[in-house]
Every structure is written in structure tokens, then in C-alpha cells.
C-alpha positions in Angstrom: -60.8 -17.3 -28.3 -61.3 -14.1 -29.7 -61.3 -10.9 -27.4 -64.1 -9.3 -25.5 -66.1 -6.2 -26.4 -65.6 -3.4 -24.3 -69.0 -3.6 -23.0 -68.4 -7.4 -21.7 -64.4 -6.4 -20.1 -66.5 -3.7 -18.4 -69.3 -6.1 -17.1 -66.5 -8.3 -15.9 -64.8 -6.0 -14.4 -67.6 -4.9 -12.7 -68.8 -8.4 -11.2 -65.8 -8.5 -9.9 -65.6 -5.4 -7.9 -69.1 -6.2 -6.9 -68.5 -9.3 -5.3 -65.2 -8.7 -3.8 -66.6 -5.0 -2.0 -70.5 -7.7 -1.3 -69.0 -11.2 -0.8 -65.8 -10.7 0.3 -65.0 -12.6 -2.5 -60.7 -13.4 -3.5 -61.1 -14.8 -6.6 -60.3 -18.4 -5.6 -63.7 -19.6 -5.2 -67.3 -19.0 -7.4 -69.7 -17.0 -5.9 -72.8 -16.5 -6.6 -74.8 -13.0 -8.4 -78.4 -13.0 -9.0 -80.5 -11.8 -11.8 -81.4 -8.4 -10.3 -77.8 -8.3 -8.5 -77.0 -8.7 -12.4 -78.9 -5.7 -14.3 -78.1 -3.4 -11.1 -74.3 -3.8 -12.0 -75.1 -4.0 -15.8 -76.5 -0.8 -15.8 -73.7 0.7 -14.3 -71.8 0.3 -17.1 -71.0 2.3 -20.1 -72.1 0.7 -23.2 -73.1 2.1 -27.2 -76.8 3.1 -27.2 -77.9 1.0 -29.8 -81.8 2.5 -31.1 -84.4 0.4 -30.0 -82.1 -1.9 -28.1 -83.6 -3.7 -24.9 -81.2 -4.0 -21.6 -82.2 -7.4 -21.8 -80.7 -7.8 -25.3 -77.3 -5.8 -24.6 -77.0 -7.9 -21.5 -77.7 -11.2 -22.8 -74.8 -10.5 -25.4 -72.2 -9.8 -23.0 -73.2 -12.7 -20.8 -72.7 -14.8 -24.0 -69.3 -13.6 -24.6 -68.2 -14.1 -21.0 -69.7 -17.6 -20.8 -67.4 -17.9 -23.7 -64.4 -16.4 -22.1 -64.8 -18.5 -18.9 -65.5 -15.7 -16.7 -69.0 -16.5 -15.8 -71.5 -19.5 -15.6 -75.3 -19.3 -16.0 -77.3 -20.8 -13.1 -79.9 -23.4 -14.3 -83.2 -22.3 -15.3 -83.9 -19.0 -16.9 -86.8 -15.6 -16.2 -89.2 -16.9 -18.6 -89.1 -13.8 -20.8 -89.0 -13.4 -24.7 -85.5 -12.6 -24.1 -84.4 -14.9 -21.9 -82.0 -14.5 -19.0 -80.4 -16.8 -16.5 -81.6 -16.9 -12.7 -78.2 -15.7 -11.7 -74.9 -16.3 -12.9 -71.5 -18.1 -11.3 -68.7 -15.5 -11.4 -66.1 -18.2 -11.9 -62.9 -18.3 -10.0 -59.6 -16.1 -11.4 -56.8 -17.7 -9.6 -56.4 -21.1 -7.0 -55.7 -21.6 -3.8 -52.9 -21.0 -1.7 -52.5 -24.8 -0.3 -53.1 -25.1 3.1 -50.2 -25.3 5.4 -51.1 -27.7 8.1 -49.2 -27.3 11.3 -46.8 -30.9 11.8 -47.9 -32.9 14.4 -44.7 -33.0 16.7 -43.4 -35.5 19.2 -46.0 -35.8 22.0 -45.4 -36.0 25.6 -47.0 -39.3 26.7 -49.5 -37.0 29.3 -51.1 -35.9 26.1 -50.4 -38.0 23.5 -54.4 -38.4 23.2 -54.2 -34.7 21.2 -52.8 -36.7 18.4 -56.1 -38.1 17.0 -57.7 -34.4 17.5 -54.7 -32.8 16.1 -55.9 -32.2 12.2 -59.3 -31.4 12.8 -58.5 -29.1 15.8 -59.3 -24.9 15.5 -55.5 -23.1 14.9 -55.7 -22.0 18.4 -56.6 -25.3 20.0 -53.4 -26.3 18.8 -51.4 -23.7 19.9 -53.1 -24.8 23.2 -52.0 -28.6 22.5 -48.7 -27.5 21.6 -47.8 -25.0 24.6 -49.2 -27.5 26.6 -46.8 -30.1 25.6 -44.1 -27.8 25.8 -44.4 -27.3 29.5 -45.0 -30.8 30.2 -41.1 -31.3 28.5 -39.6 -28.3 30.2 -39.8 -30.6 33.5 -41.8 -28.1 35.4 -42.7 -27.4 39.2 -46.1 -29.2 39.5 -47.0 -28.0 42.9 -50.4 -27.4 42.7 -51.5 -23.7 42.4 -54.4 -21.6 41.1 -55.6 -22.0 37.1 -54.6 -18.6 36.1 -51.0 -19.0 37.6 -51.1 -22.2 36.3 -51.6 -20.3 33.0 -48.7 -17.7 33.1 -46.4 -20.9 33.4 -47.2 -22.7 30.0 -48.9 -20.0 28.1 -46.4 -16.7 29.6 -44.0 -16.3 26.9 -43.5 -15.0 23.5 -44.2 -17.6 21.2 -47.8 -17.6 22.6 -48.6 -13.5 23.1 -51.3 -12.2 21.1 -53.1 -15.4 20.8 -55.6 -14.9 24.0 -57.4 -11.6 25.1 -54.5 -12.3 28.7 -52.4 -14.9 28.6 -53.4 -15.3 32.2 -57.3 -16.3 30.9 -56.1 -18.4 28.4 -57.7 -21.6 29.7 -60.7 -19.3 30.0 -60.8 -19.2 25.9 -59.9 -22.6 25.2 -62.0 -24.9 24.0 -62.1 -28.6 22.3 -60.8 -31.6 23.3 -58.6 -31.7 26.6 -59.6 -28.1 27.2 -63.3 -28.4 27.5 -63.2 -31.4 30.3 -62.1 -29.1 33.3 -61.8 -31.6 36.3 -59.4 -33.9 34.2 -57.9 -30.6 33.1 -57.6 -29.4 36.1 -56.1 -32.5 37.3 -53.8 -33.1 34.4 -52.2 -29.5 34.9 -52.3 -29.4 38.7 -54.6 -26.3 39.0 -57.2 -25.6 40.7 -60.2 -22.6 40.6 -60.1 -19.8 43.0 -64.0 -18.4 43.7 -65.0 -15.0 43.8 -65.4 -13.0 47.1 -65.5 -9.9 47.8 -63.6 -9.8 51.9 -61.9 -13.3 52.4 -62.3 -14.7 55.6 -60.8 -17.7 57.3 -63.9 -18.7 58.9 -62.8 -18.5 62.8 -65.0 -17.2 65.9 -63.0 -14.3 66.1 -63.9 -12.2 63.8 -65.0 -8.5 65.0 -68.7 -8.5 63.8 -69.5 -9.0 59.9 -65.6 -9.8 58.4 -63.3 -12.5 59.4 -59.8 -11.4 59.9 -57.0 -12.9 57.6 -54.9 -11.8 60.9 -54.6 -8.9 63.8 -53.1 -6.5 61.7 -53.9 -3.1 61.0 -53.5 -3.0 57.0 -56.2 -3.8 54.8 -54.6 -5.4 51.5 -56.4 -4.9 48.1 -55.7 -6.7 45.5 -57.4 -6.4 41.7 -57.7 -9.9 41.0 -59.1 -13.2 42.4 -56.1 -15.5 42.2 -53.8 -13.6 43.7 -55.8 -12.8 46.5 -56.1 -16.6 47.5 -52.5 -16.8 47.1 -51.9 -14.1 49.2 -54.4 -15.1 51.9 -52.6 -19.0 51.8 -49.5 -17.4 52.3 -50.1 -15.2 54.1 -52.0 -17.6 56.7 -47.8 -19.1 57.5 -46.9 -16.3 58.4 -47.2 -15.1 62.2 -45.5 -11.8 62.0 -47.6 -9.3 59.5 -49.7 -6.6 59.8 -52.6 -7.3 57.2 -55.7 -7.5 58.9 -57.9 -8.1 55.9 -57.2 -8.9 52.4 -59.9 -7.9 50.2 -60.5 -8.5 46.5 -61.2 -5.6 44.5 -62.7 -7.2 41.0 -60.9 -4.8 38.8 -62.8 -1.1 39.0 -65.8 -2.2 41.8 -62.9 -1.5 44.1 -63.4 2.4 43.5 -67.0 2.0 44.4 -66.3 -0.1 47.0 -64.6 2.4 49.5 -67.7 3.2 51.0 -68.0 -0.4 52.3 -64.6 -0.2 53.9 -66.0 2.4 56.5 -67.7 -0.3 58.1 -64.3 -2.6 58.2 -62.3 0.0 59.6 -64.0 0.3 63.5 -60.5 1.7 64.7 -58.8 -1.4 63.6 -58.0 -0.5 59.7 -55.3 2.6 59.8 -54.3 1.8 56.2 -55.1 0.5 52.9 -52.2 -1.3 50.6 -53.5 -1.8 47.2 -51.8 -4.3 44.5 -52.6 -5.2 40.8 -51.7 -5.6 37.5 -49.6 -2.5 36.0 -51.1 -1.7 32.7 -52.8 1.3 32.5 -56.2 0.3 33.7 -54.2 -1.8 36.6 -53.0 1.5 37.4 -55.9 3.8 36.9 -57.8 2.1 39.8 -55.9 2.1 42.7 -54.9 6.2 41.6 -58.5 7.2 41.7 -59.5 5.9 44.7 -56.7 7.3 46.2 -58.0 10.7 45.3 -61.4 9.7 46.2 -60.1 8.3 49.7 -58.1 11.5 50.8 -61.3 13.7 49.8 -63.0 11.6 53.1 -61.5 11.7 56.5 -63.1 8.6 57.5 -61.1 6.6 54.9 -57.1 5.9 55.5 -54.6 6.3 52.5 -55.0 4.3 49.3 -50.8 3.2 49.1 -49.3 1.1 46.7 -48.4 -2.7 48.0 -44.9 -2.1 47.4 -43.0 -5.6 48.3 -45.6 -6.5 46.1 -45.2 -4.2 42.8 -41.2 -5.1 43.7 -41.4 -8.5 43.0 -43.7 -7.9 39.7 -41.3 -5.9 38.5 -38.3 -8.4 39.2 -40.2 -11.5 38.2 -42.7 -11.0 35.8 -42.9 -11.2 32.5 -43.5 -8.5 30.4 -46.5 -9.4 27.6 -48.4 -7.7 24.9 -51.4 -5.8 26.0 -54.5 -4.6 24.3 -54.9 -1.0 25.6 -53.3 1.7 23.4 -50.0 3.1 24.3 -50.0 6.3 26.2 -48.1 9.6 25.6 -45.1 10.2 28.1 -47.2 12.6 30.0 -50.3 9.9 30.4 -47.7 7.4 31.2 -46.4 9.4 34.3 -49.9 10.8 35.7 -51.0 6.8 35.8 -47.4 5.9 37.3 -47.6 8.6 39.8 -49.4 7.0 42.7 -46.8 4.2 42.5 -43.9 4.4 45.1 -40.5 6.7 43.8 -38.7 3.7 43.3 -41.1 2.0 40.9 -42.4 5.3 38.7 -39.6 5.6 36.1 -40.1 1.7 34.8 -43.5 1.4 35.2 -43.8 4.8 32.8 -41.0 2.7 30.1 -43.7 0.0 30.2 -46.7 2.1 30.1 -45.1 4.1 26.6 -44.3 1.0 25.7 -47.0 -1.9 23.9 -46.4 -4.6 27.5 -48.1 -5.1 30.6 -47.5 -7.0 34.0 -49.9 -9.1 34.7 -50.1 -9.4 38.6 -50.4 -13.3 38.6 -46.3 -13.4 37.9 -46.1 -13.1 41.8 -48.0 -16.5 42.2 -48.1 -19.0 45.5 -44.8 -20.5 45.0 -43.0 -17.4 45.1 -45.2 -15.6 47.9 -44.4 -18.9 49.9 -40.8 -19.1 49.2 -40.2 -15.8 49.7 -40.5 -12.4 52.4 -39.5 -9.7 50.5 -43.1 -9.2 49.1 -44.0 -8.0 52.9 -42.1 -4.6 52.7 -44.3 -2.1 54.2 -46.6 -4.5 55.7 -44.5 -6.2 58.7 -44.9 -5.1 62.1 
């Protein structure tokens, strides 16, 4: 094969910058240029100015000599012109394919050994759901029943699996396919169940004082940022004669900032303070801080304090996972750990500088029912 004018390594070269910056093309497949993709890149390239020479001419010989050189492959059927030139061309592949690497298929436990005829075809997270799954199922774990995003932190809270879901608390939220998409047998398989919004919980009783239900005769109103462990805390909290929450309320991340206004009607002399819990990563913590600057700017509203049985057993229990958010500076890291009670400031700033976050579902029903020490601050 003799070697290529300069003009025709320059075209090459060309085509393939062209469709690696266009077509996000690696070189192990063809891809496809047209015929005016083709004279646009042709005519950036330097070539001898040859009198009386048409473009169509100096192109056609360079396509010739790269057909030649296997670079390129005309497309069927040509323009029709007296100097005829293909539709498009095929710029050819330069290198193969890294094989794929399909995951084994390891031993199943018989609960879901029907993932084994989905296991091949399934998405590479499916099957880090499959395989995490089947993990926990060996481990021998507590099935008690408790809420799905608990239920989550159990099989999907560790390394191996971090940085594979947006939380590894909503992991069952992004999971799809087979097993994952049938949620009652889900549900069933994995001994979870869904915990519904609200916004004030209530157990339904004749007592209440007006619009809210009391979760009990205390004076404390307990905030807590997310769903699930609000209904854990309102079941365990309904064993237990001896507290002082009177409501617990569910602040859905950041509405609970623009929800203090609603907790003047609550308070009717019966709400002297608020105790507020939730996940500690910077947002977690960002929320709870700024309504407790909003809250002491209004002398109708009690103190915004931090839940701190609560943020105790977080920080003794959970695990700490990757997070999205950005790390923050020392100085960011103690103005969002400042609202937090002395005791907890100096780790939750570590964590904050660091890449991790808490998620609050690490203090789920088991442990609030096993356990007291979560009360702190809010027994009589």
C-alpha cells in the first residue's frame, strides 16, 4: 500500500477530529459523515492550489486514496454531478473494542433466585440492586418490619454501594426492572412498608385542642426534616407515657422555614418549645439554623433547638456516606454547625469539611423502640 499524500493524511486527520468533537465518536465503531459534512471539513484543509482545479476533483482524489488506505467507505449512491461524489462517506473504525466485562452471576439466595433469568440483560445498576439485595438477605438480618427508606439504609448503607443512588436512603426510589418495579411484592419480600406525607401527624383521637391532634400532652413540638422518621418517631413515641412532645410535625426539607407562621396557630399556650431534627449535611443543617434566626426575630414563636437525644444517636449510630453537596471551608463548616448543641459542633464541622453526610434515617424504629436515650431534652 503505498503512502498517503499530504492532502489525504490531512483530510483523515481531519474526519477524525470532526467526528470525535460531533459524534462522540472512539474510533471503535463507523460513523457516519455526509456529503456537505464532507466539503465543510475538506475545505479546511491545506492543500497545493492546483490552476483550474475543482474542489470536487481535489476531493474526489483524496477520497480515492483513503478508500484505498481503509480509512473511509463511500456510502451507496453518488450527487449526480460530472464529477461525481459519494452521498457521504463511512469513517471506518481505528481500533476494537474493549470486550465487555459482564458482572458473574453469584450464588443466589433462594428469596431471589428469580434475578437469575434477568441477570444478563439487566441495566449495571439493577444489578447492583439484585446483588446488595442478596447480600442482606445472607447477612441473616432483623426483618421486623419498618419504613422503606430505613429498610433502605440496611441493604444499600455501606460502602460498596455509595455513589450509586442520588441517597442511599431513596435507593428503592431509583430502581427499576424486574423485582424492583412490582412494589407490593417488593414491599413484602423486604418487609417495608411506605410512610405518607403529612404535614402535623395526628393520632386521630377526640381530644385534640381544635384543628391538630396531639401525639401526647406535652409541651414540645418535634420537627423533624423527613417523612420516615417522623412515623417512626410518632410509633415510638406513642409507647411511651412519660414525654413531653406534644406534636410532632414533619417539616419536608426547607417548607419548614416557611412553615413557622403556621405553628402560631399550634402553639395556644400549649407549645413553649420547638425541637428540630434532620439529616446533618449542610442543607440538613441550613434549615433548622435559619428558622431559628427567623423564630427569635418573633416573640410569638418559641426557640428553634436542636433534638439533641436525637442528633446523639445519629452521631453514634449512623453511617457516614458520600454526599453530593460540595465541601465547605472550615469557616462555612462551623456557621452551619453552630446552632447544633456544644457537644455535637466539633464533629459535625469534621464531617461538614469532609465529602460524608448523616442521613437521619440511621436512627430508624428499631432503635427509637429499643432505646431512651434519644429523649434527652424532651422528658418531663
Amino acid at each position: 500500500m503505498t503512502d498517503l499524500s499530504r492532502p489525504a493524511r490531512e483530510l483523515r486527520g481531519a474526519l477524525h477530529e470532526y467526528v470525535r468533537t460531533r459524534k462522540k465518536w472512539n474510533g471503535t465503531h463507523k460513523t457516519s459523515v455526509s456529503l456537505p459534512e464532507l466539503r465543510h471539513v475538506f475545505r479546511a484543509v491545506p492543500r497545493p492550489n492546483v490552476e483550474g482545479e475543482l474542489e470536487s476533483a481535489a476531493l474526489r482524489r483524496c477520497l480515492d486514496e483513503l478508500y484505498g488506505c481503509g480509512a473511509v467507505k463511500a456510502m451507496n449512491g453518488d450527487d449526480g454531478e460530472k464529477i461525481p461524489l459519494p452521498k457521504g462517506v463511512w469513517v471506518l473504525p481505528t481500533r476494537q473494542a474493549a470486550p465487555k466485562v459482564r458482572e458473574p452471576l453469584p450464588p443466589l439466595h433462594p428469596k431471589i433466585r428469580k434475578v437469575a433469568r434477568y441477570w444478563e440483560s439487566s441495566a449495571p445498576r439493577t444489578r447492583i440492586g439484585y446483588r446488595a439485595v442478596n447480600n442482606w438477605f445472607f447477612s441473616e438480618p432483623d426483618v421486623t418490619p419498618v419504613p422503606k427508606r430505613e429498610r433502605a439504609l440496611d441493604i444499600f448503607g455501606s460502602r460498596p454501594y455509595s455513589g450509586q443512588f442520588d441517597a442511599e436512603e431513596k435507593a428503592f426510589d431509583e430502581l427499576s426492572g424486574p423485582l424492583f418495579s412490582d412494589r407490593e411484592t417488593l414491599y413484602e419480600l423486604l418487609c417495608m412498608y411506605s410512610t405518607p406525607p403529612q404535614i402535623v401527624t395526628e393520632r386521630l383521637i377526640p381530644e385534640s385542642d381544635g384543628c391538630y391532634g396531639r401525639i401526647g400532652d406535652g409541651d414540645i413540638l418535634l420537627v423533624v426534616e423527613n417523612v420516615t422518621t417522623c412515623w417512626s418517631l410518632i410509633e415510638a413515641l406513642d409507647a411511651v407515657e412519660d414525654h413531653a412532645v406534644g406534636y410532632v410535625a414533619c417539616g419536608m426539607g426547607s417548607s419548614f422555614l416557611a412553615s413557622l407562621a403556621g405553628i402560631k396557630m399550634l402553639r395556644r399556650g400549649s407549645i413553649s418549645e420547638i425541637r428540630y431534627f434532620g439529616d446533618l449535611d449542610p442543607t440538613g443543617l441550613s434549615i433548622p439554623a435559619a428558622a431559628a434566626v427567623e423564630a427569635a426575630k418573633d416573640d410569638d414563636l418559641p426557640e428553634v433547638l436542636p433534638a439533641v437525644g436525637l442528633y446523639d444517636a445519629l452521631l453514634r449510630i449512623g453511617t457516614p456516606l458520600p454526599r453530593k453537596e460540595r465541601r465547605l471551608t472550615t469557616q462555612q463548616a462551623r456557621d452551619r454547625a453552630r446552632w447544633l448543641d456544644s457537644s455535637h459542633r466539633a464533629t459535625a464541622t469534621a464531617l461538614l469539611c469532609g465529602e460524608d453526610r448523616l442521613a437521619q434515617e440511621w436512627v430508624g424504629l428499631r432503635y427509637l423502640k429499643a432505646n431512651r436515650d434519644w429523649l434527652k431534652g424532651m422528658e418531663r
